[in-house]
PQR file with spaces between the fields and no chain letter, atoms N, CA, C, O and H, PARSE charges and radii, in Angstrom:
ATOM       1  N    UNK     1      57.457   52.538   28.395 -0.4000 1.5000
ATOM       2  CA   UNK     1      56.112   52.457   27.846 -0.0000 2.0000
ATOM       3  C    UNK     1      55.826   53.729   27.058  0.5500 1.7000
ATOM       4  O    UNK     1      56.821   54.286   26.595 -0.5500 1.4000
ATOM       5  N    UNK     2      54.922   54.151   26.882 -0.4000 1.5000
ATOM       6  CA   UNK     2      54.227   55.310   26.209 -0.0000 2.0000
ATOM       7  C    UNK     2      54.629   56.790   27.308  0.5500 1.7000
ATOM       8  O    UNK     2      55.087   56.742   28.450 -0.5500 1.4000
ATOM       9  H    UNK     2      54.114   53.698   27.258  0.4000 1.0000
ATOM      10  N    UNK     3      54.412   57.542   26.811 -0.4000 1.5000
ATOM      11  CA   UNK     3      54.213   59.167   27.402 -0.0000 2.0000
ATOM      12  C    UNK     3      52.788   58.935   28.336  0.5500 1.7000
ATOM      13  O    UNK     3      52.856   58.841   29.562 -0.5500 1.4000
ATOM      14  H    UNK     3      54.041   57.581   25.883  0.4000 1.0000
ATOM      15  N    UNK     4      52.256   58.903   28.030 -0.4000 1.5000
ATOM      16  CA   UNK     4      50.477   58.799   28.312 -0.0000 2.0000
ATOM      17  C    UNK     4      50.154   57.885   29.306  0.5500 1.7000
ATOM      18  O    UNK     4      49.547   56.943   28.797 -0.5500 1.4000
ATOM      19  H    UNK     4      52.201   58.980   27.034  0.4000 1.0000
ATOM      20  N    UNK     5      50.362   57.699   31.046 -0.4000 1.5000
ATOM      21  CA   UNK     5      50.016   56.410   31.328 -0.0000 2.0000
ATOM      22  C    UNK     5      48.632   56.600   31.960  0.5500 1.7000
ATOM      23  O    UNK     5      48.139   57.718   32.112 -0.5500 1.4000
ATOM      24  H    UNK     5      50.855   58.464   31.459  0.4000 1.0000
ATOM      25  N    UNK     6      48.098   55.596   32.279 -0.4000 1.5000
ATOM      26  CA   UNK     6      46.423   55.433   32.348 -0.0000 2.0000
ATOM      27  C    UNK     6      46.451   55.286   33.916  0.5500 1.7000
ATOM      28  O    UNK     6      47.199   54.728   34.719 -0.5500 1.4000
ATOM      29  H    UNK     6      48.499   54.688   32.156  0.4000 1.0000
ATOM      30  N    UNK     7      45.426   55.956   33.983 -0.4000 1.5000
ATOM      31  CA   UNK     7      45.469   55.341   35.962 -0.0000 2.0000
ATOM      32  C    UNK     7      44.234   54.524   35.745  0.5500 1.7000
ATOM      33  O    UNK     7      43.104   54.992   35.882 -0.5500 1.4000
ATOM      34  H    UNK     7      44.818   56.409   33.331  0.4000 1.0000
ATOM      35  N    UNK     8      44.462   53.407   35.435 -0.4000 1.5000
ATOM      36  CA   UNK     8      43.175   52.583   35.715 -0.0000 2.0000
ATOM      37  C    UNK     8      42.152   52.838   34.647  0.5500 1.7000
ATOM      38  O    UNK     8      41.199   52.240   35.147 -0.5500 1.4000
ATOM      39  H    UNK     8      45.380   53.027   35.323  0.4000 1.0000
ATOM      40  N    UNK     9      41.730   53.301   33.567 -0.4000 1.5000
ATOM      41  CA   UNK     9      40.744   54.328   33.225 -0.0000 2.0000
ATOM      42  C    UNK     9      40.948   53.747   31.599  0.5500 1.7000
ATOM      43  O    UNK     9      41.916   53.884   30.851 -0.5500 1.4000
ATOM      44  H    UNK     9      42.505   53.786   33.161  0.4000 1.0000
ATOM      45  N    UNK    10      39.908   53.193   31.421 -0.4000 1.5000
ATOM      46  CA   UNK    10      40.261   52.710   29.503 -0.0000 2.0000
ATOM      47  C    UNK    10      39.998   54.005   28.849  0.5500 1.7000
ATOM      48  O    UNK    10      41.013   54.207   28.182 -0.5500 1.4000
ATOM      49  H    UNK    10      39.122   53.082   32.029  0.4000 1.0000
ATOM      50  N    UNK    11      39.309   54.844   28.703 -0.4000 1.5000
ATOM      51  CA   UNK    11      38.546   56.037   28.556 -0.0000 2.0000
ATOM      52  C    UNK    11      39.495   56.534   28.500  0.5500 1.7000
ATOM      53  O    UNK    11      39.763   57.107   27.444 -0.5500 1.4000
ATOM      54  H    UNK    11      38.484   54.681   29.244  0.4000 1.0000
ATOM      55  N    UNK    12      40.637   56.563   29.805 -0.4000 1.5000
ATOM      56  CA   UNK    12      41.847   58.013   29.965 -0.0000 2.0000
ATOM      57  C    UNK    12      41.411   59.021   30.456  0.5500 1.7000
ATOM      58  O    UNK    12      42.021   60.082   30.589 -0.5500 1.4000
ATOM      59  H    UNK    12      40.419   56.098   30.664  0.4000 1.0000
ATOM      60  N    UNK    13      39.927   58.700   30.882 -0.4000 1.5000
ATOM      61  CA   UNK    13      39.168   60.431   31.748 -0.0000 2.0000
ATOM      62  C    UNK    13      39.982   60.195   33.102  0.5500 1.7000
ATOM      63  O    UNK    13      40.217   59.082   33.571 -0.5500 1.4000
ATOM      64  H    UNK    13      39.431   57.838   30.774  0.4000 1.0000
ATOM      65  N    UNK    14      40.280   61.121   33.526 -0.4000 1.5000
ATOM      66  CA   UNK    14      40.142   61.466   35.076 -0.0000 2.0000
ATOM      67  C    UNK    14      38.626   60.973   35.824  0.5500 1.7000
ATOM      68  O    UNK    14      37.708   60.444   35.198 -0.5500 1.4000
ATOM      69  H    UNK    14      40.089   62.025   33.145  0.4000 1.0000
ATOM      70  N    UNK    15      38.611   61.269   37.241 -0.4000 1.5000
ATOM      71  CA   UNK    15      37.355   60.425   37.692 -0.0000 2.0000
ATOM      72  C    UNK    15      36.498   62.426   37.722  0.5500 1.7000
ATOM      73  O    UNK    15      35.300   62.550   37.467 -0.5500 1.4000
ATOM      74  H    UNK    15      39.358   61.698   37.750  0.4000 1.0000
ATOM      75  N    UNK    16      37.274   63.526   38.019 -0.4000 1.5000
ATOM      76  CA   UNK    16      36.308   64.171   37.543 -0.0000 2.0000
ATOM      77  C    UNK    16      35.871   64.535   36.169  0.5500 1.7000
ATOM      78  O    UNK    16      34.802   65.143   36.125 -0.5500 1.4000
ATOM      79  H    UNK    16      38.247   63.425   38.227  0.4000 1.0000
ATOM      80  N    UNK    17      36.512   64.277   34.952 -0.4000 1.5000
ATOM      81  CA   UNK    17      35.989   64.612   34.129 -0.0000 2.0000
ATOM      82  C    UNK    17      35.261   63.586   33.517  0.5500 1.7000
ATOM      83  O    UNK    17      34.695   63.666   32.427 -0.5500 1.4000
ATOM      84  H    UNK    17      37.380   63.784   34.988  0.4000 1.0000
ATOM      85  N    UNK    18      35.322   62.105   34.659 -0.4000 1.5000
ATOM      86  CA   UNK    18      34.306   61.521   33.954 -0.0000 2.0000
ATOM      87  C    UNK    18      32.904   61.873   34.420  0.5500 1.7000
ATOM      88  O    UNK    18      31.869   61.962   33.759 -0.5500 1.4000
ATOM      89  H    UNK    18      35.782   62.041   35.545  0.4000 1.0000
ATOM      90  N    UNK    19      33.110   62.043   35.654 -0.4000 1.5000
ATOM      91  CA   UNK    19      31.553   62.584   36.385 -0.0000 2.0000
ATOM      92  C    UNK    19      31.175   63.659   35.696  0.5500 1.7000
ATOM      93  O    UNK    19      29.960   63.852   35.756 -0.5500 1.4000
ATOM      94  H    UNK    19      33.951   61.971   36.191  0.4000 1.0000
ATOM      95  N    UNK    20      31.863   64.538   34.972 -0.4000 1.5000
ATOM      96  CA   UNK    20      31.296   65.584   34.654 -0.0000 2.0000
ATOM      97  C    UNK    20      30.462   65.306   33.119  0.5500 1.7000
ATOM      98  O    UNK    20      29.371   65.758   32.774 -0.5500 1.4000
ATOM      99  H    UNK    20      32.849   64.381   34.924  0.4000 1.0000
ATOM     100  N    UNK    21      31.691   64.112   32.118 -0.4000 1.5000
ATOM     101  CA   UNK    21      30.653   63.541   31.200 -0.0000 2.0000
ATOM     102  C    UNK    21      29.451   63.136   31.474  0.5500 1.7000
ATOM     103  O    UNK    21      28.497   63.732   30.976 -0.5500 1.4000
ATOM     104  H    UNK    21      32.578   63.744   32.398  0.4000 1.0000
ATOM     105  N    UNK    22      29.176   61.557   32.696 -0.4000 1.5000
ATOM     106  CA   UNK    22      28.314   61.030   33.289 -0.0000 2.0000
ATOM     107  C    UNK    22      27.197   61.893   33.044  0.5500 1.7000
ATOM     108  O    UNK    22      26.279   61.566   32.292 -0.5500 1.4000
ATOM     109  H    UNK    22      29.951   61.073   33.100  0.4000 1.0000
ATOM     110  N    UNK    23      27.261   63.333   33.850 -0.4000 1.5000
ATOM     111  CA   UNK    23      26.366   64.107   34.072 -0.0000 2.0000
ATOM     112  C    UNK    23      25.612   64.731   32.704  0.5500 1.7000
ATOM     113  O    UNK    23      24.396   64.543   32.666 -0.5500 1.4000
ATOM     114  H    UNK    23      28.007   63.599   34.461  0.4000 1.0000
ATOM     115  N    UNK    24      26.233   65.474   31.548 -0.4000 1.5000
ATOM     116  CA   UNK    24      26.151   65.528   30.670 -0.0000 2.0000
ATOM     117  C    UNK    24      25.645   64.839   29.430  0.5500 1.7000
ATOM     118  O    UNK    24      25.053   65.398   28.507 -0.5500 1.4000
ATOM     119  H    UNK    24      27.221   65.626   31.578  0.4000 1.0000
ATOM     120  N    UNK    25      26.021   63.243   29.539 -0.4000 1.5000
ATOM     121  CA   UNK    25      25.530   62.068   28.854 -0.0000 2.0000
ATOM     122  C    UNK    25      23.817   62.475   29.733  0.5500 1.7000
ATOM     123  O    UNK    25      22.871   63.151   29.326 -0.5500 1.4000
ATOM     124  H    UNK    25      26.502   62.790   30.289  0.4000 1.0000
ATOM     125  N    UNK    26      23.980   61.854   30.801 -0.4000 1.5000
ATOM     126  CA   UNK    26      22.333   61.670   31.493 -0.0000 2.0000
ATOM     127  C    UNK    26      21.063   63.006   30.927  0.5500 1.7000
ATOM     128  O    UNK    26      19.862   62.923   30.667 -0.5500 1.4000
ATOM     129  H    UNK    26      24.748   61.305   31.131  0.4000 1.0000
ATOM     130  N    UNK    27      21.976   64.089   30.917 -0.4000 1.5000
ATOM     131  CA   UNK    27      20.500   65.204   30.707 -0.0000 2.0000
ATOM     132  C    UNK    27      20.437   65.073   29.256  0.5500 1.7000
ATOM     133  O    UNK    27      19.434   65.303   28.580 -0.5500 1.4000
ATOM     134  H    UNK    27      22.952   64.156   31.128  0.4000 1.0000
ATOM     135  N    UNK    28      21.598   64.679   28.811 -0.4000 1.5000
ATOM     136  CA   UNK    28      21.279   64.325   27.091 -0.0000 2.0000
ATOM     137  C    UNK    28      20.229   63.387   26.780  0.5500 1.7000
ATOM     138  O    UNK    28      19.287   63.566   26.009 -0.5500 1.4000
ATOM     139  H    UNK    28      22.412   64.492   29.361  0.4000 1.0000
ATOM     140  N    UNK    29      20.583   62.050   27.681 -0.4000 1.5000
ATOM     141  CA   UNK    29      19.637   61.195   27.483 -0.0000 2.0000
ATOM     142  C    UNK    29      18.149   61.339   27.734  0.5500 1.7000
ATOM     143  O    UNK    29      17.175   60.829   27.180 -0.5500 1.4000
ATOM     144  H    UNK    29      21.349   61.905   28.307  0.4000 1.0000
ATOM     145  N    UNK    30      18.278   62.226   28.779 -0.4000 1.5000
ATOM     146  CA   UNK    30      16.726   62.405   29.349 -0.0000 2.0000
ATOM     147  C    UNK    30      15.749   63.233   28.555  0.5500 1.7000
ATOM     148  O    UNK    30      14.558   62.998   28.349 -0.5500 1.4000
ATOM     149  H    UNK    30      19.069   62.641   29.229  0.4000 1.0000
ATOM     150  N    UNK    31      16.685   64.526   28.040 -0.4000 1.5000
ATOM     151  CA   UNK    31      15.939   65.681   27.305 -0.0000 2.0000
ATOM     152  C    UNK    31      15.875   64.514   25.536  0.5500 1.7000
ATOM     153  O    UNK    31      15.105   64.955   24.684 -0.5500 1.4000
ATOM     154  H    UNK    31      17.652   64.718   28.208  0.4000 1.0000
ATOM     155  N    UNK    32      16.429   63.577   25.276 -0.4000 1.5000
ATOM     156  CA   UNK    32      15.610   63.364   24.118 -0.0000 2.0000
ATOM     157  C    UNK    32      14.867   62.201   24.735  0.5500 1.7000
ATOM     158  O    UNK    32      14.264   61.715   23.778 -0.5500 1.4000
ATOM     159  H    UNK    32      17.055   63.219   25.968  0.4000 1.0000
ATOM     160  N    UNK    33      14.617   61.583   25.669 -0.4000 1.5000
ATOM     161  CA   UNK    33      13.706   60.678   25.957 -0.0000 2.0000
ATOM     162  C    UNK    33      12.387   61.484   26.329  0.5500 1.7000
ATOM     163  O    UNK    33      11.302   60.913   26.222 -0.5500 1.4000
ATOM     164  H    UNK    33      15.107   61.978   26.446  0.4000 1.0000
ATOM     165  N    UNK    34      12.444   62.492   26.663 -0.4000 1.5000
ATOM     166  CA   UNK    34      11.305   63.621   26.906 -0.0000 2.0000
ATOM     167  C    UNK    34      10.629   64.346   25.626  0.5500 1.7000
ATOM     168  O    UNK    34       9.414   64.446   25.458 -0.5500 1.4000
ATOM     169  H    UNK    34      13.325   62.956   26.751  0.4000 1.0000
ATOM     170  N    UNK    35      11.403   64.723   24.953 -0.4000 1.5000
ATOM     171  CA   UNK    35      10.830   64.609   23.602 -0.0000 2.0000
ATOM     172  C    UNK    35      10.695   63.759   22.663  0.5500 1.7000
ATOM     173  O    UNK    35      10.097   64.109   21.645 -0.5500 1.4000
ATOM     174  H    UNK    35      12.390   64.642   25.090  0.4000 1.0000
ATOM     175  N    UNK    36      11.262   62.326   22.791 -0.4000 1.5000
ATOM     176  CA   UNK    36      10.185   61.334   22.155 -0.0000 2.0000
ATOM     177  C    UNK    36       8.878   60.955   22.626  0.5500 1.7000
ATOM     178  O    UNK    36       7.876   60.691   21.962 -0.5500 1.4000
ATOM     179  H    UNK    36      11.748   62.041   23.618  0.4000 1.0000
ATOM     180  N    UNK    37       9.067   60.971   24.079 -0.4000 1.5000
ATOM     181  CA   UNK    37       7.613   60.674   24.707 -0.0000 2.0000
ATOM     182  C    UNK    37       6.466   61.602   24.176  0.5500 1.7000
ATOM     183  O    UNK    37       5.316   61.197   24.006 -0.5500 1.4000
ATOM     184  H    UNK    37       9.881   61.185   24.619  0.4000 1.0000
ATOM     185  N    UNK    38       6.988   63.207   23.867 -0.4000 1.5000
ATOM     186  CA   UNK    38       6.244   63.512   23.878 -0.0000 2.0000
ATOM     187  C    UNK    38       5.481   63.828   22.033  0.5500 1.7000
ATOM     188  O    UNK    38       4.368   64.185   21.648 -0.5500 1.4000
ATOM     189  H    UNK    38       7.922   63.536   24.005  0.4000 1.0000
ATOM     190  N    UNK    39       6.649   63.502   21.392 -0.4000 1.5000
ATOM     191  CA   UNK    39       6.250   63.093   19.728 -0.0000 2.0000
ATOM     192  C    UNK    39       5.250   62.136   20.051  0.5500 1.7000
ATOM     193  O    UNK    39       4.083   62.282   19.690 -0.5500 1.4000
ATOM     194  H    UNK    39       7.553   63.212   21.706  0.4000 1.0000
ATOM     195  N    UNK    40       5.691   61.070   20.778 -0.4000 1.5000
ATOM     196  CA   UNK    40       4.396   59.769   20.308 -0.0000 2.0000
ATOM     197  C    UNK    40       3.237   60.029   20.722  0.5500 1.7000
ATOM     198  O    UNK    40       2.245   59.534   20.187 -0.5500 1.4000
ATOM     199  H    UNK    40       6.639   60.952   21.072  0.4000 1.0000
ATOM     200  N    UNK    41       3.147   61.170   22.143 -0.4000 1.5000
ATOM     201  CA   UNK    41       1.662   61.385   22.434 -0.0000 2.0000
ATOM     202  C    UNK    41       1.202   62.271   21.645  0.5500 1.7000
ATOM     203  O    UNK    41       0.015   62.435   21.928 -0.5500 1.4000
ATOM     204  H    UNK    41       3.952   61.572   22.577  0.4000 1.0000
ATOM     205  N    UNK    42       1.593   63.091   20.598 -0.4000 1.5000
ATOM     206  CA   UNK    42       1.086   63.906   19.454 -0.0000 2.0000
ATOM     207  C    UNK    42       0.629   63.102   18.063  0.5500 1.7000
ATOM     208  O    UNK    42      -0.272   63.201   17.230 -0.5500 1.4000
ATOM     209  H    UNK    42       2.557   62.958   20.368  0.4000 1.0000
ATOM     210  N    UNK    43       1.766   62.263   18.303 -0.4000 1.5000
ATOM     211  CA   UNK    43       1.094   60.714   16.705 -0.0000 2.0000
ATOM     212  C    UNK    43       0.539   60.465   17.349  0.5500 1.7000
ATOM     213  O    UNK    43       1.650   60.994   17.331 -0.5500 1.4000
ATOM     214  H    UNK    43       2.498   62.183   18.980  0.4000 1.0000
ATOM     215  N    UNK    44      -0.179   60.143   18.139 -0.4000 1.5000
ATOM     216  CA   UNK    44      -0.982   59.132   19.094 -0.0000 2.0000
ATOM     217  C    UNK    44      -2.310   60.062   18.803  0.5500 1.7000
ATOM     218  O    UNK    44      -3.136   59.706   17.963 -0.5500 1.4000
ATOM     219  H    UNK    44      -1.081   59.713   18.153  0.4000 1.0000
ATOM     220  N    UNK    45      -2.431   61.074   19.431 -0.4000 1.5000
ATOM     221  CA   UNK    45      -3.676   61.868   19.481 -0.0000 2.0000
ATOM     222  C    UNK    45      -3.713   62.332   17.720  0.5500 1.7000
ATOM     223  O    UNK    45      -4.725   62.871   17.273 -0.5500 1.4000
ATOM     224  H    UNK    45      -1.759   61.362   20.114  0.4000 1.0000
ATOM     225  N    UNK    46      -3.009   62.169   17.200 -0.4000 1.5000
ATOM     226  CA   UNK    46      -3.006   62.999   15.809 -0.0000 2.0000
ATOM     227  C    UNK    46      -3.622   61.711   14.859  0.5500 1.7000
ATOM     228  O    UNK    46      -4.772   61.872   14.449 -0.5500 1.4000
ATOM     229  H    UNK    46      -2.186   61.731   17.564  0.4000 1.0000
ATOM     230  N    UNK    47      -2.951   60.502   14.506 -0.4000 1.5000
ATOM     231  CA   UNK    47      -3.032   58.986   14.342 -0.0000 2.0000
ATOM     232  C    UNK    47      -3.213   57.669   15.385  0.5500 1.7000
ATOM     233  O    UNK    47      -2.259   56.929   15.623 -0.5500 1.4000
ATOM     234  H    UNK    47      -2.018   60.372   14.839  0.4000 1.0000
ATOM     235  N    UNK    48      -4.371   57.492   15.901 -0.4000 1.5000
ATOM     236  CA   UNK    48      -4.106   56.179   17.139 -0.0000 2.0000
ATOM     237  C    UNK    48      -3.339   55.060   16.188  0.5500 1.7000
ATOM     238  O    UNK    48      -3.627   55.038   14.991 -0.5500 1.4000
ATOM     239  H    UNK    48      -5.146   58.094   15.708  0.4000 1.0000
ATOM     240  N    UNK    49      -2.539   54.298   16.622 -0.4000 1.5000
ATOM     241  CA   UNK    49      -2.261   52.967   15.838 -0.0000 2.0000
ATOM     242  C    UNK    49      -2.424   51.952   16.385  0.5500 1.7000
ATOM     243  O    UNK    49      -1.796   50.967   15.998 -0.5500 1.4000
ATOM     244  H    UNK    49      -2.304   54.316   17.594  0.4000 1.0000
ATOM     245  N    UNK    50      -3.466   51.850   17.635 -0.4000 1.5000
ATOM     246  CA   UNK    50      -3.927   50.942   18.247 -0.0000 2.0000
ATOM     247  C    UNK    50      -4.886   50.610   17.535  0.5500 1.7000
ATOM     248  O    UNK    50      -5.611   49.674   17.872 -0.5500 1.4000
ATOM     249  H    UNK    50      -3.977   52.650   17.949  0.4000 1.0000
């Protein structure tokens, strides 16, 4: 087969370096879901579009 074999893993991460992405992805996701929330409550108070 190839040089490269996979343990299970389409990715090819290891299971810690996927946890360590996991972790990384999540505060990514959170810190811009925290600053969109908080853009729209500034259009919001700045422009209602209700």
């Amino acid at each position: 087969m190839s040089e490269h074999e996979h343990s299970g893993s389409l990715s090819g991460l290891s299971e810690s370096e996927a946890k360590e992405f996991n972790k990384f992805f999540i505060a990514s996701f959170t810190a811009f879901t925290v600053v969109a929330l908080i853009a729209h409550v500034l259009a919001w108070n700045w422009r209602p579009w209700g």
